[in-house]
N, C-alpha and C positions, 0 to 999 in steps of 0.2 A: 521752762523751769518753774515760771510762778504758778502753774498748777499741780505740782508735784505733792506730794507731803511726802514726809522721810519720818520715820522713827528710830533716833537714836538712842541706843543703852549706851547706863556710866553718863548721864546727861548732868550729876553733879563732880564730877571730876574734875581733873586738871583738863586731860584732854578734853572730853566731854564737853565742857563747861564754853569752850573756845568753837566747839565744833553747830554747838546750835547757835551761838553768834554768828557765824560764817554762814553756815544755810538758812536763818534767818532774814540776813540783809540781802542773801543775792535772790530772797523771793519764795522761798520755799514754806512751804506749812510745816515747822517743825511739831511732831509729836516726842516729846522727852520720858523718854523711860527710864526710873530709879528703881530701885530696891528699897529703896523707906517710902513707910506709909504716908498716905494723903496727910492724913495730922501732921506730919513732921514736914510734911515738903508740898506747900499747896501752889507754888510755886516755882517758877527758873526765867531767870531773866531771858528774853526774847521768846523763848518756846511760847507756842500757842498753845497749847493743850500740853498738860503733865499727868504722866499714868502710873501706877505704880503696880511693881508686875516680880515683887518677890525675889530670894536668893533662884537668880536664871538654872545655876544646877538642878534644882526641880521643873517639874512639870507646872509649866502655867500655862493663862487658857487665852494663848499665842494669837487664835484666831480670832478671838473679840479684841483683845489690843493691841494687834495688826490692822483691822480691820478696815479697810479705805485707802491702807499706806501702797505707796509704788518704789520706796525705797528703805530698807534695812541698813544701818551702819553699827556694827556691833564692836562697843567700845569697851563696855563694861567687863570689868576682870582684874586678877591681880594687876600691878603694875609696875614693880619693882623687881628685879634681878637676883636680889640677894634674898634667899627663903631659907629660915633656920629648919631645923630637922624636923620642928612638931609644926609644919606651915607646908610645909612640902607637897603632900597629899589630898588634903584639900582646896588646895590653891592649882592643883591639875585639874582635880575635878573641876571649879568652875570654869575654867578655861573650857578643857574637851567637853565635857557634859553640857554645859551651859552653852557654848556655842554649838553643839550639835543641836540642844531642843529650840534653840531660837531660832537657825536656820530650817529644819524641819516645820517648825509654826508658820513662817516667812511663806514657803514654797506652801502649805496647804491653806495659808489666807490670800494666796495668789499676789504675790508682792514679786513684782516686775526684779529686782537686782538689790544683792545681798553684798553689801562690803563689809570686806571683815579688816580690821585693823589688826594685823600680826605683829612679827619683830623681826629686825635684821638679823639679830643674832641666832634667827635657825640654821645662818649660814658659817654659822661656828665662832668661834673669838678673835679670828688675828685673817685676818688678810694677804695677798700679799705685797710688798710694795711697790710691785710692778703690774698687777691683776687686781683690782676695786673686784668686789663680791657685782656678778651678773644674775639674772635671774636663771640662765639654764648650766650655773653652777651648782653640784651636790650641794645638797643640805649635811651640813655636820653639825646637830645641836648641842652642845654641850651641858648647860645647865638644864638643871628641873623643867624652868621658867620655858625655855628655849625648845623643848623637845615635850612638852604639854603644845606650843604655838604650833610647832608642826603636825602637830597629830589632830589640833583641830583646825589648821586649815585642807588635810586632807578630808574631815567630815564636811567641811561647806560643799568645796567640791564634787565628793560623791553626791551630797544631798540635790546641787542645783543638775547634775548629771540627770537624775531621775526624776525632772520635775521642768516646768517651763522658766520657770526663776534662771536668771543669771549673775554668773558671779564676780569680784571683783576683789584682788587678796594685795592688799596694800602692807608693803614692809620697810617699816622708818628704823634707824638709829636712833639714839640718845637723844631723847625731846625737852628744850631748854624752852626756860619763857618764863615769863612772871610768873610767882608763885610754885617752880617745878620742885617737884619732890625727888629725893637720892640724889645721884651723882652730882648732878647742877649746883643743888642747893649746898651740897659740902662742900665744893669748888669757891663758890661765894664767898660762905664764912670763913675759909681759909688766907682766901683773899683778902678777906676785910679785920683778917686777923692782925694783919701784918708781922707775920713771924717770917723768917728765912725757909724757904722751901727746897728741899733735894732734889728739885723735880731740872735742872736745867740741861740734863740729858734726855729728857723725854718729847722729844723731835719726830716721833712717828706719826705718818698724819691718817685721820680719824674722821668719817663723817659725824654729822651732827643735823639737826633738823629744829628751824624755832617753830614753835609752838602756831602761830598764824601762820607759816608757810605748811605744816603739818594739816590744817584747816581746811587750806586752800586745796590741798591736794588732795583731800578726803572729799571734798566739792565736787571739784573736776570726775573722781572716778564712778560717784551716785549718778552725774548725768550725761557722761561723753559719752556718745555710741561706741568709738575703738575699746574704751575699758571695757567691753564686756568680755567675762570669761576670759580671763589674763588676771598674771600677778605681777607686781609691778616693787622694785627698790625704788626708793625715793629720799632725798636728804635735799639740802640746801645747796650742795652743787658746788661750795663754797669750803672747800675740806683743810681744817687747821689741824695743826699738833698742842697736845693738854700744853704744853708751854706757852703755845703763840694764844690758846685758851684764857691762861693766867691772864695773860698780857694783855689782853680786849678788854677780861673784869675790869682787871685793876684800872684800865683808861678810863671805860666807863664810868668807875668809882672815882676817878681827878685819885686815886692813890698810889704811891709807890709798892712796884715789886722785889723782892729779893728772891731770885732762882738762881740756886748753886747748883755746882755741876758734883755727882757724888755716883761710887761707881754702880751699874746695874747690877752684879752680882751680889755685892753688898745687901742694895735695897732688897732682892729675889729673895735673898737668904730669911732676911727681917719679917720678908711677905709670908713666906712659908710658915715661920715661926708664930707669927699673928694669926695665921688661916687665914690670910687675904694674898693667897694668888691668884682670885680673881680679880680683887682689885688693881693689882699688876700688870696685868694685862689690860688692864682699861685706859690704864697713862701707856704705859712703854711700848705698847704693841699695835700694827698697822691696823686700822679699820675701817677700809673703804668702801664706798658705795656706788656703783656707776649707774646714773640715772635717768641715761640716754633712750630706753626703753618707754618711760611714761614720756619723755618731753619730744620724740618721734612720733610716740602713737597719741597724744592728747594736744601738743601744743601746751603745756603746762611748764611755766617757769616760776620758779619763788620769786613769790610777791619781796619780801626783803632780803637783805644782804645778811650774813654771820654778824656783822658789827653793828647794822641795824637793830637785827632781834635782841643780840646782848645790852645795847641801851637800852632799847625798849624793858627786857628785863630788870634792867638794874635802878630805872627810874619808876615802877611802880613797884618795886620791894620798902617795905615800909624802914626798914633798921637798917638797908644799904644804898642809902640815899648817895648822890656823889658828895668826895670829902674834901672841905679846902683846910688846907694846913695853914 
């Protein structure tokens, strides 16, 4: 591994940002790819070399800023779930286009294995809760976000089909960690609200994946020989309900919870009426992930436990420090 080099795009990100820490310490030459210019970013902690290589939906010149790499990890891209109507369109494009020309660059500057970080949700929204989502389950995407992810992990694949490059299509759940942005981060301030929450009927359980275990397993699939050409679900193994959720913040935070029990049709009704029935479904409905696939074929187990990562998060957030009363 330490003679490897890897090029990651989205190298200033959430994800990103954790992912060349991670290939940095276990020895790798990270090459970090942003989309803002040298002026603005001459810089990224750990990365050895930082390049900047433009909005990915256009054509850039892949082969000189691949050049030397043996491994692609393509992170860069929307990242959030909820896309208003004028976001929509353009937020597929960089997903499909920009993953199709970075893999295409990949395969013609001869870079040994291409991972692509996708999302679980190409496997639809609700689970069932008897059946965790497998990998040789139909895809059913539902959102924009969701059915943009499968359409460009159909273009890795053809591309590494028709070329010596091999592939590697990594799909996580709901990524929590210091710093995450959406869902996480509002789960937080709700928490740290301390208001009474309707949520203490929402007992469905729900993968989830921290941020360094996300890392790790992005590690694992750049250099194990079984990852090649396989797609692989991956979470933390460690699958709670947005209630049992609340309840880890709040510990974390030394705060008390109030979850009252309130009926779901009720809430459904109120969902609809806001235009958040998808947020609906993100508490009240089953979302599993079974992850027996990667930890068969790689030997890969998260590095931390769910209540791990959640300290770890809740102690480097700067305003949700824990609270003593």
């Amino acid at each position: 591994m330490p003679d490897l080099t890897a090029f990651i795009s989205g190298s200033t990100g959430f994800v990103g940002t954790a992912t060349v820490r991670a290939f940095a310490k276990a020895g790798m030459h990270v090459r970090a790819g942003t989309r803002a210019s040298h002026k603005d970013v001459r810089t990224i902690p750990y990365a050895h070399e930082v390049t900047s290589h433009g909005d990915i939906e256009h054509e850039a010149s892949w082969s000189q800023i691949l050049n030397g790499c043996d491994v692609v990890v393509h992170i860069a891209g929307p990242a959030h779930l909820n896309l208003g109507p004028a976001e929509i369109a353009p937020a597929q494009r960089v997903i499909i286009e920009g993953t199709k020309n970075l893999a295409a660059g990949a395969a013609r500057a001869g870079v040994k294995r291409f991972v692509y970080l996708s999302s679980a949700h190409v496997f639809g929204s609700q689970s069932s809760p008897r059946h965790p989502f497998r990998e040789a389950d139909q895809t059913r995407p539902q959102s924009p976000y969701a059915i943009a992810k499968q359409q460009a992990e159909r273009e890795v694949i053809r591309t590494a089909a028709g070329s010596d490059m091999d592939y590697v299509i990594v799909r996580p759940p709901m990524v929590y960690g210091p710093g995450a942005p959406g869902n996480f981060s509002r789960l937080l301030r709700l928490v740290a609200s301390s208001w009474p929450l309707p949520l203490g009927g929402a007992q469905a359980l729900r993968s989830f994946i921290g941020i360094d275990n996300l890392a790790s397993a992005l590690l694992v699939a750049a250099e194990h020989p079984a990852a090649s050409n396989d797609l692989f679900s991956i979470s933390d193994g460690d699958d709670c309900s947005t209630a049992q959720m609340i309840h880890l913040i709040a510990q974390a935070q030394a705060r008390r919870t109030w979850l009252f029990w309130a009926p779901q049709s009720l809430l459904l009704i109120g969902a609809h009426l806001m235009g958040k029935r998808a947020d609906f479904d993100k508490i009240f409905q089953p979302f599993q992930i079974d992850i027996s696939h990667f930890r068969n074929a790689t030997g890969w187990r998260p590095p931390l436990s769910l209540r791990e990562g959640i300290c770890d998060a809740i102690k480097s957030a700067p305003n949700l420090k824990p609270h003593r009363a």
